[in-house]
C-alpha positions as CSV (number, residue, x, y, z in Angstrom):
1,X,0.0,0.0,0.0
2,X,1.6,3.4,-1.1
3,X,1.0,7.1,-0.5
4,X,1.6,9.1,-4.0
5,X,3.0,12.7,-2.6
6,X,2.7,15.3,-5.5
7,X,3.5,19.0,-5.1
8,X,1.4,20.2,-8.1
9,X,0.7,23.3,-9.8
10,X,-2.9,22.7,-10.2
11,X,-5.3,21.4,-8.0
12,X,-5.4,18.3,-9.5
13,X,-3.0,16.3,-12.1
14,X,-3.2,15.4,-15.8
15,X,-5.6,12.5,-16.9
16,X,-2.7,10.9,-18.0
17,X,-0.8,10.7,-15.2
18,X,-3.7,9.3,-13.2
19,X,-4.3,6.7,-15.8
20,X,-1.2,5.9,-16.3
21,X,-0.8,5.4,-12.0
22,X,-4.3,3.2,-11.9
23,X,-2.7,0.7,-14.8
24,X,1.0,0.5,-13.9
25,X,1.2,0.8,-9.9
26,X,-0.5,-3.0,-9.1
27,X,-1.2,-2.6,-5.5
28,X,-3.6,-0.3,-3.3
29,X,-2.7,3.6,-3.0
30,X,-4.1,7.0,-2.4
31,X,-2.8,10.1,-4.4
32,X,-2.4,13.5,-1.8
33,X,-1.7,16.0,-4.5
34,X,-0.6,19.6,-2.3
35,X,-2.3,22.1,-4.5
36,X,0.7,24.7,-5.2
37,X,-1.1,27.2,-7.4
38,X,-0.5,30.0,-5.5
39,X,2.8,29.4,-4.6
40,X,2.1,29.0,-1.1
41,X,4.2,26.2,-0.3
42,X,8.1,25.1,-0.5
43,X,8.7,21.7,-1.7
44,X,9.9,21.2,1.6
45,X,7.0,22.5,3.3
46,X,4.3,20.8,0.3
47,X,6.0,17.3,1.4
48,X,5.4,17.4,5.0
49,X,2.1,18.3,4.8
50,X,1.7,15.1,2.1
51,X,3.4,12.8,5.3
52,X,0.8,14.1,7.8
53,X,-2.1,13.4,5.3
54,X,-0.8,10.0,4.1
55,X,-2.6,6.8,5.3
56,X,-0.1,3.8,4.2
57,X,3.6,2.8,5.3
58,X,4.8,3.4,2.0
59,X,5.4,7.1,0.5
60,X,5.9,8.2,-2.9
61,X,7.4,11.4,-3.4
62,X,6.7,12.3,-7.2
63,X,6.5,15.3,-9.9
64,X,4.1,15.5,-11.9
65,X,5.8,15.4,-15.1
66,X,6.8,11.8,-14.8
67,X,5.3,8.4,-16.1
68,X,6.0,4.9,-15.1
69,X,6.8,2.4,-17.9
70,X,7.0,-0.6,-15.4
71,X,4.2,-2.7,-14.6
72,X,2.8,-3.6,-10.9
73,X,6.1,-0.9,-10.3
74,X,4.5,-1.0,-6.6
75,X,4.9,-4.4,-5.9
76,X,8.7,-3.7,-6.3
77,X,9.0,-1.0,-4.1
78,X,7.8,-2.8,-1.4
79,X,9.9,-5.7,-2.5
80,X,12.8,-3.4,-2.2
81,X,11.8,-2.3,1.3
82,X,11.3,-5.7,3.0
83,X,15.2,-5.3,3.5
84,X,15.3,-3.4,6.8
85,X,18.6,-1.9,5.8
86,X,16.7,0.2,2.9
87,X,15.7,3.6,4.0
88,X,15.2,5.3,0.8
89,X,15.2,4.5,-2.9
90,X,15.1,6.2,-6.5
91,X,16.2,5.3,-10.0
92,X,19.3,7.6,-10.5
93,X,21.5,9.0,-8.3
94,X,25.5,9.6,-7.3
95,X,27.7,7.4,-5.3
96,X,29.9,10.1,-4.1
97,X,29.2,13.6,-3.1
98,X,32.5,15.9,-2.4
99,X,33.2,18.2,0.4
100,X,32.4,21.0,-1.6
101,X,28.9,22.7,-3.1
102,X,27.8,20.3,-5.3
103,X,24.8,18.2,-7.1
104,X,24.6,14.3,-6.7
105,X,26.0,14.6,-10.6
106,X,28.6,16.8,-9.7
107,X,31.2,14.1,-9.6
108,X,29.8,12.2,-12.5
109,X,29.9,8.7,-10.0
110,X,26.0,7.7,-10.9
111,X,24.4,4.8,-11.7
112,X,20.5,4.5,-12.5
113,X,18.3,4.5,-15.3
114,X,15.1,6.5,-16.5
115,X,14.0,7.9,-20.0
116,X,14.6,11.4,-20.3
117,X,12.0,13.3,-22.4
118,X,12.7,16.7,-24.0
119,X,10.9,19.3,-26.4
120,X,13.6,19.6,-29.6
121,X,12.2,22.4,-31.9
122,X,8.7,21.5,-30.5
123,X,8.4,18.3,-31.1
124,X,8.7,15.6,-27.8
125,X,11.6,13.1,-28.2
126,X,12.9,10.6,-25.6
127,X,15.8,8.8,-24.8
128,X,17.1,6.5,-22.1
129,X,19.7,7.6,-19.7
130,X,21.7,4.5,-18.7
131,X,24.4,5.4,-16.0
132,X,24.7,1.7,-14.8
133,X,28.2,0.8,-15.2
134,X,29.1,-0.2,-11.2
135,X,25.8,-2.8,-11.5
136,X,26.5,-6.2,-11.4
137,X,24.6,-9.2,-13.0
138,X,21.7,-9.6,-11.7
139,X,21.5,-6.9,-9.3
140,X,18.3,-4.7,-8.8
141,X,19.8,-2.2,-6.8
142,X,23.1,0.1,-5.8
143,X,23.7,2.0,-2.4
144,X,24.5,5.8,-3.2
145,X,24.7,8.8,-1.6
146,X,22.1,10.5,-2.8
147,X,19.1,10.4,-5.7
148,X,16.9,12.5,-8.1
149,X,14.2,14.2,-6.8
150,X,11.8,13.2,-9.5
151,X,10.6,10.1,-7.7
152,X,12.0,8.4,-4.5
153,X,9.9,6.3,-2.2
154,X,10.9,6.2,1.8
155,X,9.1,4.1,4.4
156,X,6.3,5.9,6.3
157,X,7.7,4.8,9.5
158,X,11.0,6.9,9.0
159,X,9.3,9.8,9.5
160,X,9.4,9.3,13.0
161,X,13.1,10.7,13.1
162,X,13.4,12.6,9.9
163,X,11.5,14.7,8.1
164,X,11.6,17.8,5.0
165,X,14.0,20.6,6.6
166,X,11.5,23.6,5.6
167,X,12.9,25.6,8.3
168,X,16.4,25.7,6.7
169,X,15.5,25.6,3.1
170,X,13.0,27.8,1.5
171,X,12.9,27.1,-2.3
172,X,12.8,24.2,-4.6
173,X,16.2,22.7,-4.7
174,X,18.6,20.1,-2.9
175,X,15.1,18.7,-0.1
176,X,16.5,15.2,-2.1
177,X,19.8,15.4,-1.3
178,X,19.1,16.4,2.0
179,X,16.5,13.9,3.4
180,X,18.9,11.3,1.7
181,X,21.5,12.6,4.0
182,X,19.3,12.3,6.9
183,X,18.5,8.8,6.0
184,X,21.9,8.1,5.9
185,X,22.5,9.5,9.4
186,X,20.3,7.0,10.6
187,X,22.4,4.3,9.3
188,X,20.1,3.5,6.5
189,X,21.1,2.9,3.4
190,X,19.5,5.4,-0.1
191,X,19.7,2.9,-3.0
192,X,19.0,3.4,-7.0
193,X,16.7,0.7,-8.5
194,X,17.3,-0.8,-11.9
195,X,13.4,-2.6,-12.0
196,X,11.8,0.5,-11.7
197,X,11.3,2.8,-15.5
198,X,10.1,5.7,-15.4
199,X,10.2,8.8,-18.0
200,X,10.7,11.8,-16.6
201,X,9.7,15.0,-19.1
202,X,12.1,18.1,-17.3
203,X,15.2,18.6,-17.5
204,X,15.2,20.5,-14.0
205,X,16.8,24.3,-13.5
206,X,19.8,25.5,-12.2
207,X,19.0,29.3,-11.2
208,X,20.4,31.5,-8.9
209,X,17.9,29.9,-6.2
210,X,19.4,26.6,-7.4
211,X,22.9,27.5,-6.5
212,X,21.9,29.6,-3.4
213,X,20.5,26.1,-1.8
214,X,23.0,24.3,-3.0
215,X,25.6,26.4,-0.7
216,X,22.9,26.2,2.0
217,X,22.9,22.5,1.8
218,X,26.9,22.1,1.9
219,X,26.9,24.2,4.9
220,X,24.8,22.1,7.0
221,X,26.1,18.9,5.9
222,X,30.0,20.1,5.6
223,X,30.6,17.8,9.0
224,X,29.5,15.3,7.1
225,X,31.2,15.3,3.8
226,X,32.5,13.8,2.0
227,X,30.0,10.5,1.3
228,X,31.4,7.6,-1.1
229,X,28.5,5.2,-1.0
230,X,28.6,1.4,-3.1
231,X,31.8,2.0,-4.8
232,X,35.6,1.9,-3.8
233,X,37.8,5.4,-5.5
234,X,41.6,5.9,-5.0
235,X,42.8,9.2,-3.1
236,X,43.8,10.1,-6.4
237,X,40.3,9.8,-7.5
238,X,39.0,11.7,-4.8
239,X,41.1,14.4,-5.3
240,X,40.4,14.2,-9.4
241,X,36.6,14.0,-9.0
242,X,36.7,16.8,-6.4
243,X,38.3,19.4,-8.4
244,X,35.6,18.5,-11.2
245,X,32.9,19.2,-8.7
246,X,34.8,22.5,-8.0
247,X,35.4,23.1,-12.0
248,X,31.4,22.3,-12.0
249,X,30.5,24.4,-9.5
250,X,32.4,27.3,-10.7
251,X,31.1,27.5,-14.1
252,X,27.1,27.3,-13.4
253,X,27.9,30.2,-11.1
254,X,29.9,32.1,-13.6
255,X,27.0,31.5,-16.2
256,X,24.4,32.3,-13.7
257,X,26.2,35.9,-12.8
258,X,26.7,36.4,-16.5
259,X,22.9,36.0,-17.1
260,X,22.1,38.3,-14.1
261,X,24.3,40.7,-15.8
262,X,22.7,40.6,-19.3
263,X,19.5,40.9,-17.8
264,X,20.2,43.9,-15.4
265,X,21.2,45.6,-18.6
266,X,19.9,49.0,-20.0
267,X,19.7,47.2,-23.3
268,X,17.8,44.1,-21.8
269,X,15.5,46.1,-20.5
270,X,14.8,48.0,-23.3
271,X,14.3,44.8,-25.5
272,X,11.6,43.6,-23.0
273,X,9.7,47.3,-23.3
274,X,10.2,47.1,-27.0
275,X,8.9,43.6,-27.5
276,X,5.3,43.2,-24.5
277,X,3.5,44.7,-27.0
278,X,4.0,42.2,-29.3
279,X,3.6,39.1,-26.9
280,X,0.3,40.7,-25.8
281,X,-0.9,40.6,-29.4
282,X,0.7,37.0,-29.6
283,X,-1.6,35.9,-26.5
284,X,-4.3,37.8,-28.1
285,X,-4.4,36.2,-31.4
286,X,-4.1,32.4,-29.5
C-alpha cells in the first residue's frame, strides 16, 4: 500500500498521469496532490504536509511530469523495502558527493536508469539515460549517496526521526539530497533501483535559487562530507573528481552571474519594453 506525494501546480493532475498510475502501480494507494497554485508552499514545506495526510507505510514522493513504464512498479517498491537496511530509494543518483557545493551529478559517480523526455524544436523526443556501469549481474539495486528528486519512495515509519528541513530551506532545490542525507544519518542505506522505469519530461533548473540552496545544503552537511557510497575510488580519484565538482561548480555560477548581468542591462530592459507589446498581441491572437 503506497502514498503518491505530488506537489502540483494545479489542484489536480493530468488524466494521463492518473491513468497511467491506476494501470502500472499494481497494488492499493491514495494520491495526496498539495495544491501549489498559488505558490504557497516550498517543496519542503508541500511534502510534509503530504506525510501528515498520508494513510499507508509506503510514501511516494513524485513530480508531476513523470510516467512509469513498469508494470505492478508497486509491488517492487515494497519488495525493495522488505530489507530493513533500505531507508530510501530512487532510479538515479550519485555514489559520491564531495566536500564542496555540489549536485549528486557533480562528480559524474552515478548509476540509474530513466528515460529522459525533452521538447527539440517543439516536437517531444525521448531517450534512455543509462548510467549503470558499477551494477552487477543480476543486481536490482546500488547503495549511493544521494538520488533524483523526480521520484524516490521512503518508508512511512522513517518519518518518526526525519523529516523535510522547511525551516532551513525555503525554495525548490537540494530537499533530495538532504533527506537522503538524513536517512543516511540513521544508518540507512539510499539505494538506486534498476526494476523501476520511469520517464521523466524536465530537465530540472539551475538558477540563482538553485545555487543559493546548493551552498545552504553544503553548509549544513559540511561535518558530514564527503560520502562515497557502493563503490571503492583511490585518493587520487578523490582528489580528481573533487576538483571537477569544483570546475562544475564554478562555471554554473559564472554563467548564472553572467545572465544576471545581461539581464540587469539597459539594453535588456529596453528589449523587454520594445517587445510586450507584441507578446500581448501574440496571447491575443491564441
Amino acid at each position: 500500500m503506497i502514498s503518491l506525494i505530488i506537489c502540483s501546480r494545479n489542484s489536480e493532475i493530468s488524466p494521463l498521469l492518473k491513468k497511467n498510475i491506476t494501470e502500472t502501480i499494481g497494488v492499493g494507494y491514495e494520491v495526496i496532490i498539495i495544491d501549489n497554485s498559488q505558490n504557497k508552499y516550498s517543496i519542503f514545506q508541500a511534502y510534509n504536509e503530504g506525510v501528515r495526510k498520508s494513510i499507508f507505510p509506503y510514501l511516494c514522493f513524485m513530480h508531476e511530469d513523470i510516467l512509469f513504464h513498469t508494470k505492478d512498479w508497486g509491488c517492487k517498491v515494497i519488495e525493495h523495502f522488505k530489507n530493513p537496511q533500505v531507508g530510501l530509494i530512487g532510479v538515479v543518483g550519485g555514489h559520491y558527493m564531495p566536500q564542496c557545493p555540489a549536485s549528486w551529478w557533480s562528480t559524474q559517480y552515478n548509476s540509474g536508469q530513466f528515460i529522459q523526455g525533452f521538447y527539440d524544436k517543439h516536437k517531444y523526443n525521448t531517450e534512455t539515460i543509462s548510467c549503470s556501469r558499477y551494477k552487477k549481474p543480476n543486481e536490482t539495486s546500488l547503495n549511493v549517496a544521494a538520488v533524483d528528486g523526480f521520484w524516490f519512495c521512503i518508508p512511512r515509519k522513517l518519518f518518526s526521526v526525519v523529516k523535510f528541513d522547511e525551516e532551513t530551506f525555503k525554495e525548490f532545490h537540494f530537499y533530495d539530497t538532504d533527506i537522503c542525507f538524513q536517512i543516511i544519518n540513521q544508518n540507512k542505506e539510499v539505494r538506486v533501483v534498476f526494476d523501476i522505469l520511469i520517464e521523466h519530461s524536465s530537465r530540472g533548473t539551475q538558477n540563482g535559487a538553485f545555487l543559493e540552496q546548493r551552498v545552504i545544503c553544503y553548509n549544513k552537511w559540511a561535518h558530514f562530507l564527503p560520502i562515497i557510497r557502493g563503490i571503492e575510488i583511490s585518493t587520487y580519484d578523490i582528489e580528481d573528481r573533487l576538483k571537477l565538482a569544483e570546475e562544475i561548480n564554478a562555471i554554473t555560477l559564472y554563467r548564472y552571474k553572467e545572465i544576471e548581468q545581461i539581464k540587469s542591462s539597459c539594453a535588456y530592459r529596453l528589449g523587454k519594453t520594445i517587445l510586450k507589446p507584441i507578446s500581448f498581441f501574440r496571447q491575443k491572437i491564441k
